[in-house]
C-alpha positions in Angstrom: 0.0 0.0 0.0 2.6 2.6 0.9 4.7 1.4 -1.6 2.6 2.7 -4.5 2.6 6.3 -2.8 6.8 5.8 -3.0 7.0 8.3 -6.6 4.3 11.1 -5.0 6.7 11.3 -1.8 9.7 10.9 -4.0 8.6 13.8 -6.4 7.9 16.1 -3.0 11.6 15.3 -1.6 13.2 16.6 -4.9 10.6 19.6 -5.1 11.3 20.6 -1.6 15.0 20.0 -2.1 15.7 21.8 -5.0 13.5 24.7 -3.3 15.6 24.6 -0.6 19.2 24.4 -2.8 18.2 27.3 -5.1 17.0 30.2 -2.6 20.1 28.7 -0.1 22.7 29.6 -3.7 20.8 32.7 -4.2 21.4 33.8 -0.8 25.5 33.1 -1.3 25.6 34.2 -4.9 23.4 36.9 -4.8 24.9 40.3 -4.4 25.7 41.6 -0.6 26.1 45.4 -0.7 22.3 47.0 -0.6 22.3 50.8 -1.0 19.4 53.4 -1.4 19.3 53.1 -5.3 19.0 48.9 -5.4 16.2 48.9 -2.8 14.3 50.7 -4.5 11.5 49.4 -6.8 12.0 49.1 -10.3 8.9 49.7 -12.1 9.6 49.0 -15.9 12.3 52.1 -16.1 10.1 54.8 -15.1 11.6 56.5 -11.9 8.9 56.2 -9.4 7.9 60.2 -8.0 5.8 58.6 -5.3 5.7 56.0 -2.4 3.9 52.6 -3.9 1.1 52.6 -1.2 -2.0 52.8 -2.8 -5.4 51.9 -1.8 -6.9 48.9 -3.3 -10.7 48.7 -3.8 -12.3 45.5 -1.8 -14.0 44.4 -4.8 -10.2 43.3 -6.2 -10.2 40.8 -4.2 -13.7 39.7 -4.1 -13.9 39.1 -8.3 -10.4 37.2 -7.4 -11.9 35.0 -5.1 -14.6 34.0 -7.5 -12.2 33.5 -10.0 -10.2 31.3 -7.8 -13.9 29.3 -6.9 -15.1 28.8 -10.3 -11.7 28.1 -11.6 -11.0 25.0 -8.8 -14.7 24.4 -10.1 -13.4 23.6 -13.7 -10.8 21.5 -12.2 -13.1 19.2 -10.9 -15.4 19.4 -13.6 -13.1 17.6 -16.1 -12.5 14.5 -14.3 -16.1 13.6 -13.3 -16.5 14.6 -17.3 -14.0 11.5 -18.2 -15.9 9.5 -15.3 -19.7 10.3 -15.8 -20.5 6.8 -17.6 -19.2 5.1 -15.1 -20.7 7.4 -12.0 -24.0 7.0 -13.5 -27.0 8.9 -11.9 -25.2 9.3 -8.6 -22.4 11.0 -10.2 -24.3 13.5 -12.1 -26.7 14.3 -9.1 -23.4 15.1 -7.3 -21.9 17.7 -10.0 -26.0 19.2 -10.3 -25.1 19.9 -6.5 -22.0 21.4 -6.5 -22.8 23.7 -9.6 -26.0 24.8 -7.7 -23.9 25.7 -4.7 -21.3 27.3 -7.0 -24.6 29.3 -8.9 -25.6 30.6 -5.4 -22.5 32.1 -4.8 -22.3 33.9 -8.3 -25.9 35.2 -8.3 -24.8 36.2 -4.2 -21.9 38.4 -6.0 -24.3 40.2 -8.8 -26.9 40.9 -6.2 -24.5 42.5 -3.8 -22.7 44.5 -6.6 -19.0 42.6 -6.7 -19.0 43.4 -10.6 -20.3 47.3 -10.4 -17.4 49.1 -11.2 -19.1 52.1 -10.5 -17.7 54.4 -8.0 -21.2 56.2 -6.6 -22.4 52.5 -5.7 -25.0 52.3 -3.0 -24.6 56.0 -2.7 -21.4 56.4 -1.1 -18.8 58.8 -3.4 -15.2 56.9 -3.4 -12.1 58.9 -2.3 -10.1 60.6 -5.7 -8.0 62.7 -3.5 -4.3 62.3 -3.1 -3.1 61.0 0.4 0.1 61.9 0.2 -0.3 65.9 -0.6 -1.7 66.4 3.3 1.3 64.7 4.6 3.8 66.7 2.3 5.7 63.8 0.6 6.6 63.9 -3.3 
């Protein structure tokens, strides 16, 4: 029994141990003399005039999250596709439940307004101002 696991346990060794060789060489071989100029973030060539903190908007996140859901959704999808002869009724009845689940969460997200871009949603006005001009910084 444990014998047939031997290659999945074998193939996360090597993972883990080439993980663990490559960042310990990048942290000999990389370079060990850090000044303003190298810490600083490089953004395509284009000499940054401002500190990177921005404000993200929640809804980011939220459309990420269903993209995440729906995407582990299609994962599972294909295999019970490749099985569904042999599942039979059972199998389908399961997949008609976890699609239904999966449908409540999407029509949840419309009806609270994860995909309205607008900015005067449910009457609140989103901040355009600059944070850093009150504080004085470039």
């Amino acid at each position: 029994m444990l014998t047939s696991f031997l290659p999945i346990f074998l193939a996360i060794l090597i993972a883990f141990t080439l993980a663990a060789i490559i960042s310990l060489l990048a942290g000999l071989l990389g370079p060990h003399k850090p000044d303003r100029h190298k810490s600083e973030p490089y953004e395509c060539g284009i000499v940054p005039d401002k500190p990177v903190l921005e404000r993200f908007d929640i809804r980011y996140y939220a459309v990420a999250l269903l993209f995440l859901a729906f995407d582990v959704e299609v994962i599972f999808i294909y295999p019970w596709a490749a099985a569904s002869v042999k599942l039979g009724v059972f199998g389908f009845s399961e997949m008609l439940i976890s699609v239904a689940i999966l449908m409540v969460g999407y029509f949840f997200a419309i009806r609270n307004g994860i995909f309205n871009w607008n900015p005067h949603r449910h009457g609140r006005v989103v901040r355009n101002d600059n944070p850093w001009d009150s504080r004085g910084m470039p």
